[in-house]
N, C-alpha and C positions, 0 to 999 in steps of 0.2 A: 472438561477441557474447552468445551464454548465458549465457556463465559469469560477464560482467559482473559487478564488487563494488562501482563506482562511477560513479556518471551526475551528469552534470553538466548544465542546461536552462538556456539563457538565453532569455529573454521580457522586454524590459525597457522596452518602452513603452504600451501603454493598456490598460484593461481589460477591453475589450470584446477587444481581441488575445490576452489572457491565457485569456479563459473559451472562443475559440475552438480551444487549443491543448489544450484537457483532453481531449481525445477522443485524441491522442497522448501526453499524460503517461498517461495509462489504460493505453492498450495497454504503454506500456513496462512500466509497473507488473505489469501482466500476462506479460507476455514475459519478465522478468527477477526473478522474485518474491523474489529473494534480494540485490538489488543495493541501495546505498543512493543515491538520489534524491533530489538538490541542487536546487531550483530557485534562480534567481538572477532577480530582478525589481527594481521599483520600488517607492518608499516607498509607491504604491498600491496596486500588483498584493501587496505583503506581506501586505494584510489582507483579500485577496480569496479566498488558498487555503488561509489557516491551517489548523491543525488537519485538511486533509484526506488522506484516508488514502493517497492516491497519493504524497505528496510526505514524503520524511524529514525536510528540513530547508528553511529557506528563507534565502535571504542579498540583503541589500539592497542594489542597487546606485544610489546616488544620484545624479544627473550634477552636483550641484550638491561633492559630495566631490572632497576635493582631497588631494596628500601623501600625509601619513602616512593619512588613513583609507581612500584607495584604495590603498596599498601594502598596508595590514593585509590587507583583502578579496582582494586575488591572493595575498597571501601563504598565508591559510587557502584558500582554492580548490586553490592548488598542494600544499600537506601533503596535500590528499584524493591526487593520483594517481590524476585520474579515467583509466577507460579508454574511455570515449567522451563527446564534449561535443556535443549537439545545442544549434545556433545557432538560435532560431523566430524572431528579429527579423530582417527582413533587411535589415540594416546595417552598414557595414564595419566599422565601427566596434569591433561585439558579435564580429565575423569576428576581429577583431586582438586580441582577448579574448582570445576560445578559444584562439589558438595561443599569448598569452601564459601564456597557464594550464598548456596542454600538455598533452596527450593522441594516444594512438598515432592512435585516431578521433575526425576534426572534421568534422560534419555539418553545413550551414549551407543556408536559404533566402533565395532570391534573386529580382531583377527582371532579365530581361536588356534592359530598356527604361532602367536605371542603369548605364552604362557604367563608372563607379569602382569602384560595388559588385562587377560582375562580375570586374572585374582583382582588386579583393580578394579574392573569393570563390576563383577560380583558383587564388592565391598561396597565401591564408592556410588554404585547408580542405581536407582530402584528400576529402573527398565534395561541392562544392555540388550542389544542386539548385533550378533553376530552375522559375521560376512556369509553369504551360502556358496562361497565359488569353492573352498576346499571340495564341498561336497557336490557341486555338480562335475568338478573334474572326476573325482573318484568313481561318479558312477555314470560318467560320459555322457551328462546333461548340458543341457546350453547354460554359460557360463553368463552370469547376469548382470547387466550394466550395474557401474557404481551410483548413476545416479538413480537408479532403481532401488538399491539397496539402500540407500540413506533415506528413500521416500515411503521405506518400512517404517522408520523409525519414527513417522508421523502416524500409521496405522498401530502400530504398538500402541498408543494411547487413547486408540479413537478417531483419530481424526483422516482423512479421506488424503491419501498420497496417490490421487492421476500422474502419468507422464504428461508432462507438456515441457516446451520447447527452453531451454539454456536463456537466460539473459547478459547481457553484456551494454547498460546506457553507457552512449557518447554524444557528447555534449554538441551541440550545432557549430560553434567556433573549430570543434577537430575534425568533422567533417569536413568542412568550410577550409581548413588547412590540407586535409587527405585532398580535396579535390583541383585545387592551385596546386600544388606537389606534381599530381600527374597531369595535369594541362601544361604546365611548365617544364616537362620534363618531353613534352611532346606525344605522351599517352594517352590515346582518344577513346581505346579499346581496353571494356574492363581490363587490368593483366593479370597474369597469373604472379602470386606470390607464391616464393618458399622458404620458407625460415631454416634459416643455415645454423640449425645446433649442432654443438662438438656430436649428437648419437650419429652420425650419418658418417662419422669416422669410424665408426665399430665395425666390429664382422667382417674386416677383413677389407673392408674403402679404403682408398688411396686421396688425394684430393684433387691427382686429374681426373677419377670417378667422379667426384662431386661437379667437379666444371664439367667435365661432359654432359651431367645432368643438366644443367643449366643451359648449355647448349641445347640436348634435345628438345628440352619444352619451349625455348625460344623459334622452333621450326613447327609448334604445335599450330596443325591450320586454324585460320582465324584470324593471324596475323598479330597476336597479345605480346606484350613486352615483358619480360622478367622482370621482376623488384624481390630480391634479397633483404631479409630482414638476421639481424643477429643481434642475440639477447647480451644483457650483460653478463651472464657466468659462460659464456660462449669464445671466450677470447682465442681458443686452441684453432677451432675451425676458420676466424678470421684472419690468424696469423699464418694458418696453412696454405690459403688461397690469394691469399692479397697478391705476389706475384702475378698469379696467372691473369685475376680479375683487372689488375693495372696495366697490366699488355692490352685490353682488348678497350677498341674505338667502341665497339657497339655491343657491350656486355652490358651484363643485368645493372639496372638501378640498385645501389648496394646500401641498404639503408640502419643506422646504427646507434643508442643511443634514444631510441625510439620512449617518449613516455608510454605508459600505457593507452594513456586515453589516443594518442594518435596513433597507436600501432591497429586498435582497436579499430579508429576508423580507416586505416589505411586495408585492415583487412574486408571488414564491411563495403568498399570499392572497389574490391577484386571480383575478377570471374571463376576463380577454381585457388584452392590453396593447398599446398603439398607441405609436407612435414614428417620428420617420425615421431615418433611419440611424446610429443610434449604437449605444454597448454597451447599452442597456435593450434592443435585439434580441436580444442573446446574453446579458444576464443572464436574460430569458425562455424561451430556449432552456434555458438552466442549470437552470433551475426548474419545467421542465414547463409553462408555461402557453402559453395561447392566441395568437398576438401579428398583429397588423395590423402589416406595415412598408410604412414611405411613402418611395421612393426619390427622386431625382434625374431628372427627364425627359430630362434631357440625356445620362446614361449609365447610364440603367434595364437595357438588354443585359447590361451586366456588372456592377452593384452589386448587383441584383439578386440576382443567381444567386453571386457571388463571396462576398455577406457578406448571404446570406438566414436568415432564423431556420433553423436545422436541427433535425430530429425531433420537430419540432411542430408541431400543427396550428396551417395559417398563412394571408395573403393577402399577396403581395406588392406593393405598386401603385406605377405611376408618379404624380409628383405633376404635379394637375390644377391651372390656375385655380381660385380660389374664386368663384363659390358650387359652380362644377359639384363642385371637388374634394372640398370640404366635406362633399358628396352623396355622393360616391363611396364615401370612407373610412367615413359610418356604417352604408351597406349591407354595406360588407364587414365592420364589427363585427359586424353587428346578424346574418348569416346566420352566420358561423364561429363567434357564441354557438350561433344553433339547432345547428348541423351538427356540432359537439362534443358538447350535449347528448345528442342523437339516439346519439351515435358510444356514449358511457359510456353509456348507456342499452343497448346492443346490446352491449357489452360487458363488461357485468355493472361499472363501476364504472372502468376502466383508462384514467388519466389519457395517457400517452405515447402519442399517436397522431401521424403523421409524415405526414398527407395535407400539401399545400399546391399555393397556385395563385398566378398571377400576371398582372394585367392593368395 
């Protein structure tokens, strides 16, 4: 597996899956420094890893492609003659890929709670490797990060899967836009972002719950500004709130429409980031910062700990009724600001700190 000359990755559905996987495209990159490294993705996950130094080349796979432009795309896959194809998606589908591509080694992640995928996996890949969270739940073990679990899939053949920290490059110009943005807007003081997905309508929210939220963390000491970020399949939660956020003189910076690469650097310019469970967990992970995640009560056990911000400092919470929840989420702001400050303050400056907790 050393001597690898050519690696092939498929990853080809969200992007919160994709930024979870960098800690294995890393190591491989590490492991095989001389090999050339395909990723194969989504017309979204394409402009999430541009230009980053781990990956040679990227190739778009679109599921809306049909014919002749998915013939072209196996076509170029298969001239590479890769010599191993790690499958991160696990789906048969991506599974029928790789053998169509063909490669002597096909690595592939799996659920063995999907009984088709498993038969495929079996057939279609000389290595699967299944998930182990069935079986830490069953037998009340710590439920293992996904990006742990995909960095099996490197040790499955030999080669050396470390944890190390999520990637997310942003280009100097989208910084350079994130920081005009908040000097123009009057924010001098990292602020706090939180990304306003339809999940925070769930379990029982209203959407003066959510303005309230916004409210509390806008009183969080320190004196930080809210900025609002909302994705594009997000439109429910925008249209719920837009009244309340248009009534207010000095409500959160409401920001929409966001590319990736500037959302990326918009979060990379914050001082703490709140969310439920989506990829603004793991684009925060990506970017070093602070991040509150607010899980699901009903499977906090394993959301949690499955798809928790990694190598940064964090809180993980289940989500409460509001008002109490509301309470909840901006003490855990408000203290994981102090407890990071305190942290770089002891540490002369060093942002990558990996404490986190979970209530």
């Amino acid at each position: 597996m050393h001597r690898a000359r050519e690696v092939i990755a498929l990853r080809v559905d969200r992007i919160g899956d994709l930024l979870v996987t960098t800690p294995a495209l890393r190591n491989l990159r590490s492991a095989i420094p001389g090999a050339r490294i395909t990723l194969v993705t989504s017309p979204l996950g394409a402009g999430v890893l541009a230009g980053w130094d781990a990956i040679d080349t990227i190739e778009v796979l679109d599921p809306a492609d049909r014919g002749a432009v998915r013939a072209n795309l196996l076509g170029r896959l298969r001239r590479l003659r890769p010599d191993v194809i790690f499958a991160f998606t696990p789906r048969s589908s991506v599974y029928l890929l790789a053998k169509r591509i063909g490669a002597p080694l096909r690595v592939g992640f799996g659920y063995q709670a999907r009984p088709l995928d498993v038969a495929a996996a079996r057939c279609l890949l000389t290595h699967p490797v299944f998930s182990r969270v069935p079986e830490a739940v069953g037998r009340a073990r710590e439920v293992p990060h996904h990006a742990d679990e995909l960095l099996a899939l490197l040790r499955a053949v030999g080669l050396p899967g470390e944890p190390c920290p999520m990637e997310a490059p942003i280009a100097p110009s989208e910084r350079t836009w994130a920081d005009a943005l908040l000097a123009g807007s009057g924010i001098v003081v990292p602020p706090i972002v939180v990304h306003l997905s339809d999940k925070w309508l769930d379990e029982g929210w209203e959407p003066g719950d959510v303005v309230a939220l916004l409210d509390a963390l806008a009183c969080v000491p320190g004196g930080r500004r809210v900025v609002a970020t909302v994705g594009p399949a997000d439109a429910r939660i925008r249209r719920a709130l837009q009244p309340a956020l248009d009534a207010r003189q000095n409500g959160p910076l409401v920001l929409e429409h966001l590319t990736f690469g500037r959302w990326a650097a918009l979060i990379a310019a914050s001082g703490l980031v709140v969310s439920p469970d989506t990829g603004a967990i793991h684009l925060a992970s990506a970017t070093g910062r602070p991040v509150v995640g607010v899980y699901a009560a009903h499977r906090f056990h394993v959301l949690s700990r499955q798809w928790a911000p990694w190598m940064v400092p964090h809180r993980a919470l289940r989500k409460r009724h509001a008002p109490e929840g509301v309470d909840q989420i901006a003490q855990a702001a408000s203290s994981l600001l102090e407890e990071t400050a305190q942290a770089r303050q002891m540490s002369g400056g060093a942002s990558r700190l990996r404490a986190g907790t979970r209530d």
